[in-house]
N, C-alpha and C positions, 0 to 999 in steps of 0.2 A: 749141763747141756739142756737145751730145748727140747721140746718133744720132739719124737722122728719125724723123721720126716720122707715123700720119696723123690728121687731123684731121677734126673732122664741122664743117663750118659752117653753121649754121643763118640763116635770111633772109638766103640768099649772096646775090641780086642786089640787097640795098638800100646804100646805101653803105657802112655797117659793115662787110656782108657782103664786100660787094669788096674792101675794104682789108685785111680779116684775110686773102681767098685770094690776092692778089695777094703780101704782106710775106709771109707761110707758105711760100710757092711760090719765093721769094726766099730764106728762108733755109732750101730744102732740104729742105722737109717734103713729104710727098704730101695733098694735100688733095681732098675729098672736098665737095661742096657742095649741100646738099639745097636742093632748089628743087619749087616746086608742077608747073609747065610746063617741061619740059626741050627743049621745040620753041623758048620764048621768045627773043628776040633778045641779051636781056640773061643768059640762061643759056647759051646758046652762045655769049657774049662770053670768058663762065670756063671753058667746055670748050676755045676757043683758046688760052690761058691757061695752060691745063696740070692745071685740076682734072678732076676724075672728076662727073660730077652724077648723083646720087641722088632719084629720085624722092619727095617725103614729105610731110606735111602735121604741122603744129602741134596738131593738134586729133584728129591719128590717130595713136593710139598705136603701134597695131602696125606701120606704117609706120615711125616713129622705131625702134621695137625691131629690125629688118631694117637700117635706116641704123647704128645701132650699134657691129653686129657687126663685129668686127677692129681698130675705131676705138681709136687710146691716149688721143688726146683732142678734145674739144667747146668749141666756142664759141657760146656761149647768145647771140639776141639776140632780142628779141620784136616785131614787127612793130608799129608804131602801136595797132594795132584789136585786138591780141590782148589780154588778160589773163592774171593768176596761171597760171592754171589749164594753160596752152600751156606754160608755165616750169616747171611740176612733171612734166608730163609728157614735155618734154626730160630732166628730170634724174633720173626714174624707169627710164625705158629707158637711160641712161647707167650707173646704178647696176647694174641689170642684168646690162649689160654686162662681164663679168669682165678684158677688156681696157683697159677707159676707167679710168685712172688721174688723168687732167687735166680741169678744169671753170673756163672764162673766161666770165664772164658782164658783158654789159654794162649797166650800170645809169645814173646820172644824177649826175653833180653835188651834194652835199649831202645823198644818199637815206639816210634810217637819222635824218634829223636833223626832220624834222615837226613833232615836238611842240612844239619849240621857235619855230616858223616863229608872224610876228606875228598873224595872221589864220586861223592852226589851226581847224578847227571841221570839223562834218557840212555847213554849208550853203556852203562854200567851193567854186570849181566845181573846184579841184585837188587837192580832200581824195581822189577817191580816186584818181586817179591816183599821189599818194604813197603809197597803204598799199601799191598794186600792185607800187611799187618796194621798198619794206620787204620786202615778201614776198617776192618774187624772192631777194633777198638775204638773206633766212634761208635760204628752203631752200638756195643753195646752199652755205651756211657750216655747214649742219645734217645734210647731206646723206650725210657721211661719205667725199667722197673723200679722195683722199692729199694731190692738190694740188690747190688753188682759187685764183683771181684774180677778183677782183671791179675794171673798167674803169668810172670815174663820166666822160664826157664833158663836156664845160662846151657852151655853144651852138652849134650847128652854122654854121659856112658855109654850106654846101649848100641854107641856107632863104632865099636870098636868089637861087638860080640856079633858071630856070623849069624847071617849073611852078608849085614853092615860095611863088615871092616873091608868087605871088596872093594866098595865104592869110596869110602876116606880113605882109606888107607891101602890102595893100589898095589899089591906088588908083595904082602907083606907073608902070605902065604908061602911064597918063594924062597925068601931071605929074611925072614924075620927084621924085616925094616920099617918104620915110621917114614912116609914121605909126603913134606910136606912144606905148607907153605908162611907153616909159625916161626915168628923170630926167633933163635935162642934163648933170649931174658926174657919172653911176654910169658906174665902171671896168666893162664889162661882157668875161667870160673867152671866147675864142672860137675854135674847133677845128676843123679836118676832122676833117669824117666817119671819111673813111678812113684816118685816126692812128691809130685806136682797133685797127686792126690790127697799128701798131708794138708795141705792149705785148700784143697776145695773141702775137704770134709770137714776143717774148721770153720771153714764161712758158710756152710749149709749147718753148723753147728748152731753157730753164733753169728747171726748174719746181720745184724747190728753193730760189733767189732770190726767187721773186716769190708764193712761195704764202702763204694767209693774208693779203695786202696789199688794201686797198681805193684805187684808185688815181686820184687827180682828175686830170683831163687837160685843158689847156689850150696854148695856142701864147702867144697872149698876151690883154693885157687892152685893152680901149679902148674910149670912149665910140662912141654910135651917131655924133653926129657925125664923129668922129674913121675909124669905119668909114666910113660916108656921101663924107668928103671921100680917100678909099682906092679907093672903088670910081670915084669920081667920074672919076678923074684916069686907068683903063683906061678907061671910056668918055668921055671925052671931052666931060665934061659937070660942068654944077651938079647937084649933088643936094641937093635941101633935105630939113630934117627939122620933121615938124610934133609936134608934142607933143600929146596927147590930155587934151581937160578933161574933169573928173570927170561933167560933164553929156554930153558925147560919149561915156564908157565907158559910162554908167548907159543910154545911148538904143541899145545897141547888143542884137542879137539874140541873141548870144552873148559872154560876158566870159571867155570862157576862156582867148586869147591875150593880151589885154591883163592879166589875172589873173597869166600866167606871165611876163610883161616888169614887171610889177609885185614881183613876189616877185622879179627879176632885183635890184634896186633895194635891195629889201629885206632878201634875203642875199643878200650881194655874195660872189664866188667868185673875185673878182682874185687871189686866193693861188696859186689850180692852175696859174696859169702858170709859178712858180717850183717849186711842187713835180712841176711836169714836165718839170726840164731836165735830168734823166737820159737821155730819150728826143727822139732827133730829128725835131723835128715842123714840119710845113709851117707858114710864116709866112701870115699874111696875104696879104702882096706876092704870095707865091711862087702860094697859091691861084688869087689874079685872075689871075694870068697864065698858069695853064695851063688855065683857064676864062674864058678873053678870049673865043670865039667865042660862047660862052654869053651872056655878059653884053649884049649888043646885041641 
């Protein structure tokens, strides 16, 4: 490994966030973690930890420019609610910064590819959430650092352990049901959150290997069922999976998750588990069982 180095990590307390401070701090880096609240529970989790926390906000620039300074490299990640606009201003004060040589930005699964996607259009409800991701991912390829990493994650774990599972998975509290709007056969890729950290702390490792690469990340692939009867067997139960009829999506108030389990379907991304066995990544198994108290 290179010598340490520090890092800025952006949205430390959401799972990404953790997993990049937590792998960083592992392989000898000094990490630095900006966070809105540094009184937060979840930010003094990472001060135990061993990061430094930095007061800062996404939306305030000169804050980012102050978090910067000294920094060799940044790990971009944009919070759910943020847009473009959070991402440019990460990587403006990065620029800035005459220190920051390294830029890992996390993006999605298949980002760069839209136009291609079967249901492409303006009245799509994930049109723009794709351009938001395209964009991210120029500026950081356009940006001019020396070294860049772009991390595409395939679907989270983490959307199934509460609070999460209210929102994927509707209904499930009730009746221990999966509902949803995955085909029965679709191999669907499936990741921790916090992997996405193995691959930034290799590329702030060795930032000559992994730079210029867009990197799809997956553990492995498997149907919802096949997840369903995974989870089933830590808790100790049936889990059924109902499938969504086209009259059940069209009656609903919002199509945007079942839209994104739909596009799951439709570009399949079962490849990124093999193009991810350079890096060791939590299995499935291994997830549920260090989130067994969770899962009940």
């Amino acid at each position: 490994m290179s010598s340490p180095k520090k890092i800025l990590v952006t949205a430390a307390t959401g799972a990404q966030g953790t997993g990049t401070v937590h792998h960083c701090l592992q392989a000898g880096h000094e990490v630095y973690a900006l966070v809105r609240d540094t009184s937060s529970e979840k930010a003094k989790g990472l001060q135990q930890q061993g990061a430094t926390l930095i007061k800062g906000d996404l939306d305030d620039p000169e804050s980012l420019e102050v978090a910067m300074r000294g920094m060799n490299a940044v790990f971009l990640n944009l919070p759910a609610q943020a847009g473009a606009q959070a991402a440019k201003n990460v990587i403006t004060a990065a620029r800035a910064s005459p220190t920051v040589s390294v830029m890992i930005a996390s993006s999605v699964v298949r980002a760069g590819q839209h136009e291609t996607f079967p249901r492409w259009g303006p009245e799509w409800s994930m049109y723009n959430y794709w351009l938001t991701k395209d964009d991210v991912e120029k500026y950081v390829r356009n940006a001019g650092f020396k070294y860049w990493t772009i991390v595409r994650p395939a679907r989270f774990l983490q959307n199934f352990l509460p609070p999460n599972r209210n929102i994927y998975y509707p209904g499930f509290e009730k009746d221990s049901t999966f509902r949803v709007a995955f085909t029965p056969e679709a191999k669907i890729a499936w990741i921790d959150a916090r992997d996405v950290g193995v691959v930034a702390a290799a590329a702030v490792s060795q930032p000559q290997k992994y730079t210029g690469r867009h990197i799809d990340l997956a553990a492995e692939s498997l149907t919802i069922q096949e997840y369903a009867n995974k989870i089933g067997d830590f808790m100790s139960m049936t889990i059924k999976v109902h499938y969504y009829t086209d009259e059940e999506i069209a009656a609903m108030p919002s199509t945007i998750m079942a839209d994104a389990q739909i596009w799951t379907c439709e570009v399949p991304s079962d490849d990124a588990a093999e193009a991810s066995k350079e890096f060791n990544l939590t299995s499935v198994e291994k997830f549920l069982q260090e989130n067994e108290n969770l899962l009940k």
